[in-house]
PDB file of N, H, CA, C and O in Angstrom:
ATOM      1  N   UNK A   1     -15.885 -25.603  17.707  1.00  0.00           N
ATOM      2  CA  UNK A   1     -15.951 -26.372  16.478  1.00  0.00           C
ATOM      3  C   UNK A   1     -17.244 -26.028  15.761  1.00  0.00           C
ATOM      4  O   UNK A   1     -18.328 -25.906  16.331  1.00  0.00           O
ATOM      5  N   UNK A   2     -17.047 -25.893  14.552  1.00  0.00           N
ATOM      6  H   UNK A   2     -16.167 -25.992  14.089  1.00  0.00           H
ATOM      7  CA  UNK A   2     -18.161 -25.300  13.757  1.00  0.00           C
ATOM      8  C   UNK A   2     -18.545 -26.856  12.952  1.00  0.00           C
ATOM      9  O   UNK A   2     -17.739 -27.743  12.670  1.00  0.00           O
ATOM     10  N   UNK A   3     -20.426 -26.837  12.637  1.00  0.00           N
ATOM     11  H   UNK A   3     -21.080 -26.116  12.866  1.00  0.00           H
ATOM     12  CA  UNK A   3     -21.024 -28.040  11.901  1.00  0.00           C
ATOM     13  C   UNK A   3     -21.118 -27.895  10.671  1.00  0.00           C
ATOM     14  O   UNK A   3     -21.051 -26.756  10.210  1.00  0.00           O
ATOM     15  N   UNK A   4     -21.286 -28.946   9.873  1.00  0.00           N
ATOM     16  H   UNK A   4     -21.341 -29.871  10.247  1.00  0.00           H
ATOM     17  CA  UNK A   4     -21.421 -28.474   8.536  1.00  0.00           C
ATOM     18  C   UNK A   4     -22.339 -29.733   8.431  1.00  0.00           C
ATOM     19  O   UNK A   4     -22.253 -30.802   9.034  1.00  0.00           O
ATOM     20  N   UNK A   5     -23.445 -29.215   7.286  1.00  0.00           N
ATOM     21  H   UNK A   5     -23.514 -28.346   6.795  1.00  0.00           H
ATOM     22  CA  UNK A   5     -24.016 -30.895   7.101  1.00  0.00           C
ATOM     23  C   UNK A   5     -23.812 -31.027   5.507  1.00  0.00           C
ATOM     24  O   UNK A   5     -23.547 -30.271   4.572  1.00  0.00           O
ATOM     25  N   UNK A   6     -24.064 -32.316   5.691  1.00  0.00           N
ATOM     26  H   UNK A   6     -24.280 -32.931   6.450  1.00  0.00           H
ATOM     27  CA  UNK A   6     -23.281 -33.344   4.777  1.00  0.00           C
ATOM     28  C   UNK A   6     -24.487 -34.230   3.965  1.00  0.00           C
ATOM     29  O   UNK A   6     -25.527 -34.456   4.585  1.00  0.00           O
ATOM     30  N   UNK A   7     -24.417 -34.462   3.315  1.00  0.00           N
ATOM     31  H   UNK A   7     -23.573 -34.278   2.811  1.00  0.00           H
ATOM     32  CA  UNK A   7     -25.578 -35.759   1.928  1.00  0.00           C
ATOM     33  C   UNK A   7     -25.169 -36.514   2.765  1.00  0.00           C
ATOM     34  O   UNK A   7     -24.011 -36.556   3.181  1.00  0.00           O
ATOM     35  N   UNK A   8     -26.231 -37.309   3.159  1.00  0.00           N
ATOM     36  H   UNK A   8     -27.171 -37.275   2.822  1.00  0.00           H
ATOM     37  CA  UNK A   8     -26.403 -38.764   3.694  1.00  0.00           C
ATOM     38  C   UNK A   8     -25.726 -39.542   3.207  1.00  0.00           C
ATOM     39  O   UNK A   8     -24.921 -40.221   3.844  1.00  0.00           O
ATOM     40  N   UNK A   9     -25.967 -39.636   1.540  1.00  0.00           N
ATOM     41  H   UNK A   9     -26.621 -39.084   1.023  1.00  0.00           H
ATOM     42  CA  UNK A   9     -24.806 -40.418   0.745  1.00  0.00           C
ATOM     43  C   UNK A   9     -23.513 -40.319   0.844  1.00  0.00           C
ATOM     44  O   UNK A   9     -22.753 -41.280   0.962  1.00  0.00           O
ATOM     45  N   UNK A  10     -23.161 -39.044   0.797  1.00  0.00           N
ATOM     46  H   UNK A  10     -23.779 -38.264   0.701  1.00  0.00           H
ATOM     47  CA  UNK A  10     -21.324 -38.602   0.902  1.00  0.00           C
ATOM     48  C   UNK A  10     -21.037 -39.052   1.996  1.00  0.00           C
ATOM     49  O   UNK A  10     -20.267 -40.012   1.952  1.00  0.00           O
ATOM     50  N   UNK A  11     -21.518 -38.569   3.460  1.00  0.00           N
ATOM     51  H   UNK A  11     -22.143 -37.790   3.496  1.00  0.00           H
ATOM     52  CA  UNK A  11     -21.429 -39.506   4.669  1.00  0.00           C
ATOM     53  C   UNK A  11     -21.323 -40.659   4.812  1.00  0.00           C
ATOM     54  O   UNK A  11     -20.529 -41.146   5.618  1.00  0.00           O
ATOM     55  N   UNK A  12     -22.116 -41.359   4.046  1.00  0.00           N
ATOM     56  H   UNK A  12     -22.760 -40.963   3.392  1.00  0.00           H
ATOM     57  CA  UNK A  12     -21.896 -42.637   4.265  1.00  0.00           C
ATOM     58  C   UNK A  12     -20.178 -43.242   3.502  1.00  0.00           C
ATOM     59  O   UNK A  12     -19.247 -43.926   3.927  1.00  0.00           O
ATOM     60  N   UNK A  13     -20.403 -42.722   2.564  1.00  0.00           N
ATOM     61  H   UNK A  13     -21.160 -42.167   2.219  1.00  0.00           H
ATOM     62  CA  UNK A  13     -19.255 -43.207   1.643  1.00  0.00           C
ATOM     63  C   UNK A  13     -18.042 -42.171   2.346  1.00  0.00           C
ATOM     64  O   UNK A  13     -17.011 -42.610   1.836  1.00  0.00           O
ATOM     65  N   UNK A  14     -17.735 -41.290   3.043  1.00  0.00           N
ATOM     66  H   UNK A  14     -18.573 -40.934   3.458  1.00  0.00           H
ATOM     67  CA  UNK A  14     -16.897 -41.142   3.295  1.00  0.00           C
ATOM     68  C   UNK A  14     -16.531 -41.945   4.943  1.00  0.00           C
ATOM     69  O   UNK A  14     -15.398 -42.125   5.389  1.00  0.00           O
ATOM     70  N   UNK A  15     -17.739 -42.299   5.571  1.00  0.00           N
ATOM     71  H   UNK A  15     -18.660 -42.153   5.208  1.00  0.00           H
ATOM     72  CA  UNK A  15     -17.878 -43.203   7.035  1.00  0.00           C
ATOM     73  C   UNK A  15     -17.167 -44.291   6.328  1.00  0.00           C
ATOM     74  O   UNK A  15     -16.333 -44.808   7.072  1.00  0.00           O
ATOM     75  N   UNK A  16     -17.215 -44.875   5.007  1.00  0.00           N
ATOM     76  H   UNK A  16     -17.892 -44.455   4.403  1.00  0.00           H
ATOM     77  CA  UNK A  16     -16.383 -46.070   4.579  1.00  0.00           C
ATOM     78  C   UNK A  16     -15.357 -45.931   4.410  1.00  0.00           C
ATOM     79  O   UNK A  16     -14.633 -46.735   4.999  1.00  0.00           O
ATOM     80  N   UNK A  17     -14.801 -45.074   3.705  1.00  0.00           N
ATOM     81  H   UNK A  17     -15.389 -44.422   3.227  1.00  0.00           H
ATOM     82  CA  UNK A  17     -13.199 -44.728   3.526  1.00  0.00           C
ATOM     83  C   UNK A  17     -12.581 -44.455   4.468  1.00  0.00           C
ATOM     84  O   UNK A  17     -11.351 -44.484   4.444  1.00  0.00           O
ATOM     85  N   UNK A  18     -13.352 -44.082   5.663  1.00  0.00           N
ATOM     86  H   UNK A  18     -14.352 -44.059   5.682  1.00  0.00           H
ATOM     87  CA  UNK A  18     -12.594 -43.207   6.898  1.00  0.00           C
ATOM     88  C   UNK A  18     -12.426 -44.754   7.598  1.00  0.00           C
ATOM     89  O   UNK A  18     -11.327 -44.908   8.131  1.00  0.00           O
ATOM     90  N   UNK A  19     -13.372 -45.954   7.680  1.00  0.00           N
ATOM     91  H   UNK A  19     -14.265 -45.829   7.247  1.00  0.00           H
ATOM     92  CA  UNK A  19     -12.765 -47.158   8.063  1.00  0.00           C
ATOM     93  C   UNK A  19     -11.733 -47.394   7.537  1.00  0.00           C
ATOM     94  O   UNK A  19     -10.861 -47.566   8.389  1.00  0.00           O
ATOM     95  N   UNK A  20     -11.167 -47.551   5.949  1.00  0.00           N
ATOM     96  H   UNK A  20     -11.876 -47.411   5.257  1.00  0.00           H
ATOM     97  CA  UNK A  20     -10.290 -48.416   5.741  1.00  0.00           C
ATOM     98  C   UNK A  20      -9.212 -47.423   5.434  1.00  0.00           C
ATOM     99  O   UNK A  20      -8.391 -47.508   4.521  1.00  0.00           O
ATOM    100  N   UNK A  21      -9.309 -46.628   6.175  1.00  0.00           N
ATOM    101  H   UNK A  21      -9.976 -46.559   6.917  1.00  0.00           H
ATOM    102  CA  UNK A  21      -8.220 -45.644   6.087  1.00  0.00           C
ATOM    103  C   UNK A  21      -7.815 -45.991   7.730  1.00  0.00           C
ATOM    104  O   UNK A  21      -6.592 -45.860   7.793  1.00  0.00           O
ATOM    105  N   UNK A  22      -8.131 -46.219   8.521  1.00  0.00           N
ATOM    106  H   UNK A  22      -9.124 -46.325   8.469  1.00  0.00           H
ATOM    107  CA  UNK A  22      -8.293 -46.449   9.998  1.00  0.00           C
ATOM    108  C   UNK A  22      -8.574 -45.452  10.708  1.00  0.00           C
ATOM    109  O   UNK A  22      -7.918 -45.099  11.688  1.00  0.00           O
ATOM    110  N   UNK A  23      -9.589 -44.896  10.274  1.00  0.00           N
ATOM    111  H   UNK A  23     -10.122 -45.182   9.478  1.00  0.00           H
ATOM    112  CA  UNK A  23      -9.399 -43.285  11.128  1.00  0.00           C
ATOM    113  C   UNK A  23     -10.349 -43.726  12.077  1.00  0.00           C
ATOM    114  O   UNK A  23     -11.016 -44.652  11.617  1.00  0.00           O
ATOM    115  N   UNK A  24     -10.670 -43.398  13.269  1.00  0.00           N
ATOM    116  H   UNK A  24     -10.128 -42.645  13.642  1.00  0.00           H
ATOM    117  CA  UNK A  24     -11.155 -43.206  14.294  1.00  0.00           C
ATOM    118  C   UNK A  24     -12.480 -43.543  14.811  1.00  0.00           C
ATOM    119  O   UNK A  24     -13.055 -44.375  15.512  1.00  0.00           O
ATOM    120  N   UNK A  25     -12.831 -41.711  13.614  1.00  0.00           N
ATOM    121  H   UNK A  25     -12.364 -41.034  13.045  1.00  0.00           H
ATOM    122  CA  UNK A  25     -14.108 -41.234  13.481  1.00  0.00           C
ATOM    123  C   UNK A  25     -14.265 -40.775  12.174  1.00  0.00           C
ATOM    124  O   UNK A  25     -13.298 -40.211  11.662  1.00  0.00           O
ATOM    125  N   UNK A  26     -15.198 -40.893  11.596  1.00  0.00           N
ATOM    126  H   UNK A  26     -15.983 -41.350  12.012  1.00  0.00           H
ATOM    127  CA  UNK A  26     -15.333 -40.458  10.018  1.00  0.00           C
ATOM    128  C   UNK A  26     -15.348 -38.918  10.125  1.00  0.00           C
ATOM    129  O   UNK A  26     -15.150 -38.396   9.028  1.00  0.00           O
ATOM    130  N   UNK A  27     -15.608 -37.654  11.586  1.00  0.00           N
ATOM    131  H   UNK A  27     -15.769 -38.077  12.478  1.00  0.00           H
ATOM    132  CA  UNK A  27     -15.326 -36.630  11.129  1.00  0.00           C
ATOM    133  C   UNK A  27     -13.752 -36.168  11.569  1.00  0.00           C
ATOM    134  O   UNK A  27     -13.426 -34.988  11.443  1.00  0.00           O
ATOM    135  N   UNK A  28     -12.874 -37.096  12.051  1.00  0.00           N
ATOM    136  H   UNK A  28     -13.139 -38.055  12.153  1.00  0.00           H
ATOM    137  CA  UNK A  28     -11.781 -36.916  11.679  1.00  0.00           C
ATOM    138  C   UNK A  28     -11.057 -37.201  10.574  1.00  0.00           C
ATOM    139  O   UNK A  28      -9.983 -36.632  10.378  1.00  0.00           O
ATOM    140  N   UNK A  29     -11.579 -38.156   9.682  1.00  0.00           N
ATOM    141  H   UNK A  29     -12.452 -38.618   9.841  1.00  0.00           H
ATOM    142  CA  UNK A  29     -11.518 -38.634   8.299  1.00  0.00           C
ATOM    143  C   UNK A  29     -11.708 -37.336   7.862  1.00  0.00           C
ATOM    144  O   UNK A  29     -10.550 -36.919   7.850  1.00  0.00           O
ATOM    145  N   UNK A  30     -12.446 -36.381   7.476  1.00  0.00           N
ATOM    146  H   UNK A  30     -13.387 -36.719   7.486  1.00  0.00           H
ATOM    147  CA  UNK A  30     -13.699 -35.598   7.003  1.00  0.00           C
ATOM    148  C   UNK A  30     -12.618 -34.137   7.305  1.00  0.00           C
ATOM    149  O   UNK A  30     -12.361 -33.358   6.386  1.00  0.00           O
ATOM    150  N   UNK A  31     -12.194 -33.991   8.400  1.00  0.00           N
ATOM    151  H   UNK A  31     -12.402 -34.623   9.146  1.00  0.00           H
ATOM    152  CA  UNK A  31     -11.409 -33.027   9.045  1.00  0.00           C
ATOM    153  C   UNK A  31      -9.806 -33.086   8.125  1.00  0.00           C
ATOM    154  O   UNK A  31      -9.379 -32.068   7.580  1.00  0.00           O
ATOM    155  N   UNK A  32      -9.191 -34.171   8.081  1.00  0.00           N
ATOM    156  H   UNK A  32      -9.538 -34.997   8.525  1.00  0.00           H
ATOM    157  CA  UNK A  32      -8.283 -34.452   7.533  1.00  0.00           C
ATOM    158  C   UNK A  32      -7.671 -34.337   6.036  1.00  0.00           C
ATOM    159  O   UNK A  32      -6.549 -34.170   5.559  1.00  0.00           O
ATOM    160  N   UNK A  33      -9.104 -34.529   5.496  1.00  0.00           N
ATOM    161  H   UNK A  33     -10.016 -34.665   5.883  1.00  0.00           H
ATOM    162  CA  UNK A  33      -9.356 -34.311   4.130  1.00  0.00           C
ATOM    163  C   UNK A  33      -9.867 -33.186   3.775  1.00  0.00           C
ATOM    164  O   UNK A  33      -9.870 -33.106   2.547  1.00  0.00           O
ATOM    165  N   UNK A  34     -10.361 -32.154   4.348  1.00  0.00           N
ATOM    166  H   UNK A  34     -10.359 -32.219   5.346  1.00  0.00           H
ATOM    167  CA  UNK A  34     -10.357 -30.690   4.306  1.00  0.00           C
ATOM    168  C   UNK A  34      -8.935 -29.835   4.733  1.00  0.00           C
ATOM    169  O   UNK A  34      -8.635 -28.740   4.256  1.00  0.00           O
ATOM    170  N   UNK A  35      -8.311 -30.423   5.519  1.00  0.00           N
ATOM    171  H   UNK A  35      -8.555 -31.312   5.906  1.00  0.00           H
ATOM    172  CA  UNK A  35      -7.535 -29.745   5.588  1.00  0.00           C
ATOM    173  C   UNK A  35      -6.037 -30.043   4.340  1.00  0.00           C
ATOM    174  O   UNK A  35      -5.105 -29.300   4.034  1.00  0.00           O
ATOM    175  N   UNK A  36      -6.297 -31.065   4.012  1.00  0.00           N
ATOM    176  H   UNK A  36      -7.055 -31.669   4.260  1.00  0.00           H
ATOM    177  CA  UNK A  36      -5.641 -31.444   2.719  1.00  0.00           C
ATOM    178  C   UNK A  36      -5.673 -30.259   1.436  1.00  0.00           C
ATOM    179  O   UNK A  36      -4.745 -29.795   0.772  1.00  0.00           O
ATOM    180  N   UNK A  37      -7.177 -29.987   1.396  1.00  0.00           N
ATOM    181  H   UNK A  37      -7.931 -30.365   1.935  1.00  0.00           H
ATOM    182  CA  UNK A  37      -7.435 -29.103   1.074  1.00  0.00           C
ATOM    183  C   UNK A  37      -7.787 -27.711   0.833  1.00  0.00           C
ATOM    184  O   UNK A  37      -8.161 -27.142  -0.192  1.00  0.00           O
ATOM    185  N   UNK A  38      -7.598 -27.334   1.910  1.00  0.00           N
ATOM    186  H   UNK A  38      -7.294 -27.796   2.743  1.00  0.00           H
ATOM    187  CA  UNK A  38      -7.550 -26.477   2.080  1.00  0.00           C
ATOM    188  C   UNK A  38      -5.326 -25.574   2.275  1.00  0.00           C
ATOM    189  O   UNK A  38      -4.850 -24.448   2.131  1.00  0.00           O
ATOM    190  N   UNK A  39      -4.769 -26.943   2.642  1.00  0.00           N
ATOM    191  H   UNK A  39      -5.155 -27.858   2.759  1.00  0.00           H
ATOM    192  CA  UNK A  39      -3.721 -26.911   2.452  1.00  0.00           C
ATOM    193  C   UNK A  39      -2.595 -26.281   0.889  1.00  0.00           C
ATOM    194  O   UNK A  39      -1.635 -25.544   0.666  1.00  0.00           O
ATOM    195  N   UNK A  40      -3.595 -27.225   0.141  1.00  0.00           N
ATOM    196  H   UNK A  40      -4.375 -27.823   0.322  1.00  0.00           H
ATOM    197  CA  UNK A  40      -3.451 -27.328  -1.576  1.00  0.00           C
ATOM    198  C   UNK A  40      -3.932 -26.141  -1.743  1.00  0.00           C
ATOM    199  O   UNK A  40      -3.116 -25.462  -2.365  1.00  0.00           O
ATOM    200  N   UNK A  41      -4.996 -25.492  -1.448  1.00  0.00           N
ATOM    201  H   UNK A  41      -5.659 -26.044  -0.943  1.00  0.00           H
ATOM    202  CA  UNK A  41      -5.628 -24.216  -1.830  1.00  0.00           C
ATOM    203  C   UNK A  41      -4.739 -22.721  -1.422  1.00  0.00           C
ATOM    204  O   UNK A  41      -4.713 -21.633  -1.998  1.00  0.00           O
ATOM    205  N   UNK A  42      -4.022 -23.230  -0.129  1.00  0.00           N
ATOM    206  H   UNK A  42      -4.043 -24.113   0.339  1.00  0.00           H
ATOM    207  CA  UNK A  42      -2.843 -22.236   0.467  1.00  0.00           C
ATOM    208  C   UNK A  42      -1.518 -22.147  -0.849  1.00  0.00           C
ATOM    209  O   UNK A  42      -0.894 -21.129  -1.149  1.00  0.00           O
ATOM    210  N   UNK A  43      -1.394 -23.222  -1.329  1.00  0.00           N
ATOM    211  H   UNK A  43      -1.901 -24.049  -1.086  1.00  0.00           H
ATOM    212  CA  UNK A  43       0.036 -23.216  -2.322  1.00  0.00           C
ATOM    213  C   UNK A  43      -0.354 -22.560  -3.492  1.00  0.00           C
ATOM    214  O   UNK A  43       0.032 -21.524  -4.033  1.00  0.00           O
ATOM    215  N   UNK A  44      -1.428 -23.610  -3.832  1.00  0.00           N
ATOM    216  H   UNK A  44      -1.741 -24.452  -3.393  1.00  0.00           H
ATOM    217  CA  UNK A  44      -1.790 -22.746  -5.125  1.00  0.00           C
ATOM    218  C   UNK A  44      -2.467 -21.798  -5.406  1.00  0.00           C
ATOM    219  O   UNK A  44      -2.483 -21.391  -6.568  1.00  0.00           O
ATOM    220  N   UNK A  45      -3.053 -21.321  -4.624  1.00  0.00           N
ATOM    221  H   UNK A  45      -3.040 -21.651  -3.680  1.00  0.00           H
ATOM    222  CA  UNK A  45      -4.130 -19.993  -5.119  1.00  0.00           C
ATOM    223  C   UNK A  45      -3.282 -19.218  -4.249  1.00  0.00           C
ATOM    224  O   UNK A  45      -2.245 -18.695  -4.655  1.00  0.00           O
ATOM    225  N   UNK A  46      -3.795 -19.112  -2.786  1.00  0.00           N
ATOM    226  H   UNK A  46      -4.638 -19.538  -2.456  1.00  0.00           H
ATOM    227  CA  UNK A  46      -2.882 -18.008  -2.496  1.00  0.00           C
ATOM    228  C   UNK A  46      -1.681 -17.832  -2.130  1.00  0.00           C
ATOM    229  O   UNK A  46      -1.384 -16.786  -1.552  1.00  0.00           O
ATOM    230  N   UNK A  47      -0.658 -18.885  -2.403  1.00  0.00           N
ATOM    231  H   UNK A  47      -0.899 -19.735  -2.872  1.00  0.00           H
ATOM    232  CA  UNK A  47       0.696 -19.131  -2.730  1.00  0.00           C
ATOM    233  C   UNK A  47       1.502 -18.042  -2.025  1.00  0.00           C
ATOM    234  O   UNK A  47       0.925 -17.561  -1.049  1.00  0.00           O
ATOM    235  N   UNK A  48       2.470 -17.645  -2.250  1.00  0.00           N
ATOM    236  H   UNK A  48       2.939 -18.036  -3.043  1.00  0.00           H
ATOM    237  CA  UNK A  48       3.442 -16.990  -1.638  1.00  0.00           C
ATOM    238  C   UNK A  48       3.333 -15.414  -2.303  1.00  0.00           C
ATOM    239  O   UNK A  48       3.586 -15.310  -3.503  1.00  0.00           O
ATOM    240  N   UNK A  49       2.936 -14.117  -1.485  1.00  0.00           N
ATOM    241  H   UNK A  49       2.730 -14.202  -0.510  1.00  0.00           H
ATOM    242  CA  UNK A  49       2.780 -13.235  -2.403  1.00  0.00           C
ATOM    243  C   UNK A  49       3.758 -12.599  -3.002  1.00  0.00           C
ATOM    244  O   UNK A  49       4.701 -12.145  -2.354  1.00  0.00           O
ATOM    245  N   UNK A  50       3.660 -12.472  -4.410  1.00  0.00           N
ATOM    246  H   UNK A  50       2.895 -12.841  -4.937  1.00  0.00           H
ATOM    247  CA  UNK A  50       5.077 -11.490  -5.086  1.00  0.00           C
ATOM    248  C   UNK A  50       5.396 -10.525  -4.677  1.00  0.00           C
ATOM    249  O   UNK A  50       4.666  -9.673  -4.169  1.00  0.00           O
ATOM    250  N   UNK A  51       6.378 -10.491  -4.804  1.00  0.00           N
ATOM    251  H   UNK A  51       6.971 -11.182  -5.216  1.00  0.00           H
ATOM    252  CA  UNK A  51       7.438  -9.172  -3.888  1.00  0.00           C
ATOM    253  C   UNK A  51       6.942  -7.654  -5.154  1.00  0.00           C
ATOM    254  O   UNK A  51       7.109  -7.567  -6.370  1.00  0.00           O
ATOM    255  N   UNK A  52       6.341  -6.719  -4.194  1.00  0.00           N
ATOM    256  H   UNK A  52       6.206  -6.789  -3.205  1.00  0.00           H
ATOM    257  CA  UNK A  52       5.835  -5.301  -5.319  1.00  0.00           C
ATOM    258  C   UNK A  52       7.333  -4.812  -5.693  1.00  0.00           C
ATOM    259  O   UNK A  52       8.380  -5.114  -5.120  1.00  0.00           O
ATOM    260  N   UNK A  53       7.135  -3.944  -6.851  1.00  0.00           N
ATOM    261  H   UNK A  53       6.285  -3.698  -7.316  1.00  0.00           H
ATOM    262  CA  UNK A  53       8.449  -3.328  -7.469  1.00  0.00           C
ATOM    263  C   UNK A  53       8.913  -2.141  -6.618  1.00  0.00           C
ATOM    264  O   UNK A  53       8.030  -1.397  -6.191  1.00  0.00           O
ATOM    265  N   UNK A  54      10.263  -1.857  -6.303  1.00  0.00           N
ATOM    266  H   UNK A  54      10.981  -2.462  -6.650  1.00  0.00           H
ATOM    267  CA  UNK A  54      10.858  -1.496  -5.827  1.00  0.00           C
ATOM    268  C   UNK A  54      10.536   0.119  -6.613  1.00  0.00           C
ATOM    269  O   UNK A  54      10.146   0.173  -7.779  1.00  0.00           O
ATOM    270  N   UNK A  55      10.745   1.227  -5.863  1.00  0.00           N
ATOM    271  H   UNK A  55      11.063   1.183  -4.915  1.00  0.00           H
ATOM    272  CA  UNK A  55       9.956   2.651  -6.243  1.00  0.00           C
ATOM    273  C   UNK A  55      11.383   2.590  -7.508  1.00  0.00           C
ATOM    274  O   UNK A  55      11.023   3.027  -8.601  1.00  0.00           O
ATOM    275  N   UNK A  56      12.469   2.246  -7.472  1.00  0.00           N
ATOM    276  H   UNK A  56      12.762   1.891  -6.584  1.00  0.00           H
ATOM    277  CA  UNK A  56      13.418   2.081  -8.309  1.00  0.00           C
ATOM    278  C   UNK A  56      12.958   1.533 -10.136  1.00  0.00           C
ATOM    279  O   UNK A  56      12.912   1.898 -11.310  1.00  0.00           O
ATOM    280  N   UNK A  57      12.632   0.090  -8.916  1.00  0.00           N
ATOM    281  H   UNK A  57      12.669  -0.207  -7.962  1.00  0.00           H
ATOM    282  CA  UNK A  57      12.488  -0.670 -10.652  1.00  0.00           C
ATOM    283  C   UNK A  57      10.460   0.159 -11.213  1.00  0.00           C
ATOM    284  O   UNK A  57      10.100   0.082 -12.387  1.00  0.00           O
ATOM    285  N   UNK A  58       9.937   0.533 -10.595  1.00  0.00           N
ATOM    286  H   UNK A  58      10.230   0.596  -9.640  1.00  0.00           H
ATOM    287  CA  UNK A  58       8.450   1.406 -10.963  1.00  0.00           C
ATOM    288  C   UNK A  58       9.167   2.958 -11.660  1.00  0.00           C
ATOM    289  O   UNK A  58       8.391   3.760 -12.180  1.00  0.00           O
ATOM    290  N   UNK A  59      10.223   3.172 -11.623  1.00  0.00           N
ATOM    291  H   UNK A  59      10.853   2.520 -11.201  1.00  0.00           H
ATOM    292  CA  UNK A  59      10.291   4.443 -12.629  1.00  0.00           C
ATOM    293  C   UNK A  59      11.372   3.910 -13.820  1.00  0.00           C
ATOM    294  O   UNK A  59      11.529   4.663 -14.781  1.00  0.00           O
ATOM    295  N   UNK A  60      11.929   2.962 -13.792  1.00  0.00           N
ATOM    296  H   UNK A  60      11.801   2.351 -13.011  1.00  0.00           H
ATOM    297  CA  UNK A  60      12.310   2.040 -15.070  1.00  0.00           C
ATOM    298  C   UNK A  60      11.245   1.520 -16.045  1.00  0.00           C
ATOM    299  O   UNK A  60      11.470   1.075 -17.170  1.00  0.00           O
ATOM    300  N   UNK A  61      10.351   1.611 -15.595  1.00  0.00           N
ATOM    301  H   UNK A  61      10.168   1.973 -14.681  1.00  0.00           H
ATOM    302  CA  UNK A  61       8.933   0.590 -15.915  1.00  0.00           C
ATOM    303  C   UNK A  61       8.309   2.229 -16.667  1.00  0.00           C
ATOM    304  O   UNK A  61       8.190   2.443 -17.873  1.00  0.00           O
ATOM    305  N   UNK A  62       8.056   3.004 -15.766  1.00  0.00           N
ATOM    306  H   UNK A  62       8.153   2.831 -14.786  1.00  0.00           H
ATOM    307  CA  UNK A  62       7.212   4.268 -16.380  1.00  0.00           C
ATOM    308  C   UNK A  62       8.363   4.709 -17.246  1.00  0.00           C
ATOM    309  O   UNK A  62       7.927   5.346 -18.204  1.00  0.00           O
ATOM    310  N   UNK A  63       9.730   4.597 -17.257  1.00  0.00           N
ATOM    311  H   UNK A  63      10.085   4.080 -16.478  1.00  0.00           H
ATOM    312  CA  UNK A  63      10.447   6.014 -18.333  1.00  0.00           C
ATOM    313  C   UNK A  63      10.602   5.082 -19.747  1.00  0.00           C
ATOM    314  O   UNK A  63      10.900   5.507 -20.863  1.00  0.00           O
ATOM    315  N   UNK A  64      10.309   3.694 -19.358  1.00  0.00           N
ATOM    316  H   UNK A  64      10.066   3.349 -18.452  1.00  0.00           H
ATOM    317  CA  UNK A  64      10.025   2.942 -20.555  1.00  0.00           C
ATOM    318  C   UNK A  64       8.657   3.339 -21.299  1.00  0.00           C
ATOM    319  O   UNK A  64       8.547   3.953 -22.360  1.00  0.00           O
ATOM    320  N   UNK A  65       7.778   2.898 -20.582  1.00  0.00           N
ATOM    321  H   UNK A  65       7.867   2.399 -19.720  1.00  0.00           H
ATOM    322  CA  UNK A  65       6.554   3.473 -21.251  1.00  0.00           C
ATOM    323  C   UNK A  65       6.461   4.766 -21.790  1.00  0.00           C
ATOM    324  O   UNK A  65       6.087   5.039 -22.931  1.00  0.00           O
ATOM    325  N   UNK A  66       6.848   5.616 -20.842  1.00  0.00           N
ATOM    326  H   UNK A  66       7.151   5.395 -19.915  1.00  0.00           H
ATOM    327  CA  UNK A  66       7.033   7.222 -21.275  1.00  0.00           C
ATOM    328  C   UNK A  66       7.748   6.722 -23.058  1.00  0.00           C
ATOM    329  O   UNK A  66       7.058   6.551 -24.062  1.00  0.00           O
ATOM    330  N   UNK A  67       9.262   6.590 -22.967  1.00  0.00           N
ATOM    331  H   UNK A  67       9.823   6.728 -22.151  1.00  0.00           H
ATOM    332  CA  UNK A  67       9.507   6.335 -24.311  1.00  0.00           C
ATOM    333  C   UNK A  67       8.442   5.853 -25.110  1.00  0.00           C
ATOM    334  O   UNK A  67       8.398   6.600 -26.088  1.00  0.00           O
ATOM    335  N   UNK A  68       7.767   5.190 -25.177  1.00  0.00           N
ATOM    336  H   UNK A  68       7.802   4.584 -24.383  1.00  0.00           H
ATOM    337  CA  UNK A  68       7.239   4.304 -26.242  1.00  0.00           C
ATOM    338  C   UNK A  68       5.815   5.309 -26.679  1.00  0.00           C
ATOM    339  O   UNK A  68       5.098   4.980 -27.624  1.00  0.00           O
ATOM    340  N   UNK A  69       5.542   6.569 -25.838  1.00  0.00           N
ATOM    341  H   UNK A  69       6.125   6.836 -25.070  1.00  0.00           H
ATOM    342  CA  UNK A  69       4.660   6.816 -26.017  1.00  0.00           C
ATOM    343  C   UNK A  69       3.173   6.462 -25.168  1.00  0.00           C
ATOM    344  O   UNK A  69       2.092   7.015 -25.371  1.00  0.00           O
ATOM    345  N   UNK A  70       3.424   5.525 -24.305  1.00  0.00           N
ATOM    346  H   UNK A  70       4.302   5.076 -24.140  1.00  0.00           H
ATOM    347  CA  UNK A  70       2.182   4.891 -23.746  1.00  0.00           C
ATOM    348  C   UNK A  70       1.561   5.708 -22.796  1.00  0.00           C
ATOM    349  O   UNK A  70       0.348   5.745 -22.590  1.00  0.00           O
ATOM    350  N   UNK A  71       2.739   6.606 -22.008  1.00  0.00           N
ATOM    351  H   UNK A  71       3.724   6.576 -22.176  1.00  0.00           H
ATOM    352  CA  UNK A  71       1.949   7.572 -20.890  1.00  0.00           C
ATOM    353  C   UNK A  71       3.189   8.782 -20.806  1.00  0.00           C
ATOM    354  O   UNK A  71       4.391   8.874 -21.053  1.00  0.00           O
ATOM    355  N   UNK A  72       2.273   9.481 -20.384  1.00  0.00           N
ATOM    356  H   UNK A  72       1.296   9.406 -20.184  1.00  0.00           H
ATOM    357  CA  UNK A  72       3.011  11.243 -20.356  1.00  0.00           C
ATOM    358  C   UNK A  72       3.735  11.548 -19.307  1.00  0.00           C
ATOM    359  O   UNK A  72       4.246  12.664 -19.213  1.00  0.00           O
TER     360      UNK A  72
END
């Protein structure tokens, strides 16, 4: 288990919420709520990765451009 330190203040105020939340221990409070977040951070940022273009649909893509002039 790795430490992290914390504002005296935030500690305290999260040692309160982690009571009336009933948690335990305030760094299971603390644990719980990182992983919340870090959860949220999995969906939305690095979310599910897009599927790359198929070598098919990548020369549909270039003989378009080719037409238009954009590349040779």
């Amino acid at each position: 288990m790795a430490s992290v330190k914390i504002d005296k203040t935030i500690h305290e105020k999260l040692a309160r919420r982690a009571e009336e939340k009933g948690f335990k221990t305030t760094d299971e409070y603390i644990n719980s709520v990182l992983d919340q977040i870090v959860k949220k951070i999995e969906r939305e940022v690095w979310g599910p990765k897009k599927e790359q273009m198929s070598r098919e649909e990548e020369e549909r893509v270039k003989s378009r451009l080719r037409a238009l002039g954009y590349i040779e």
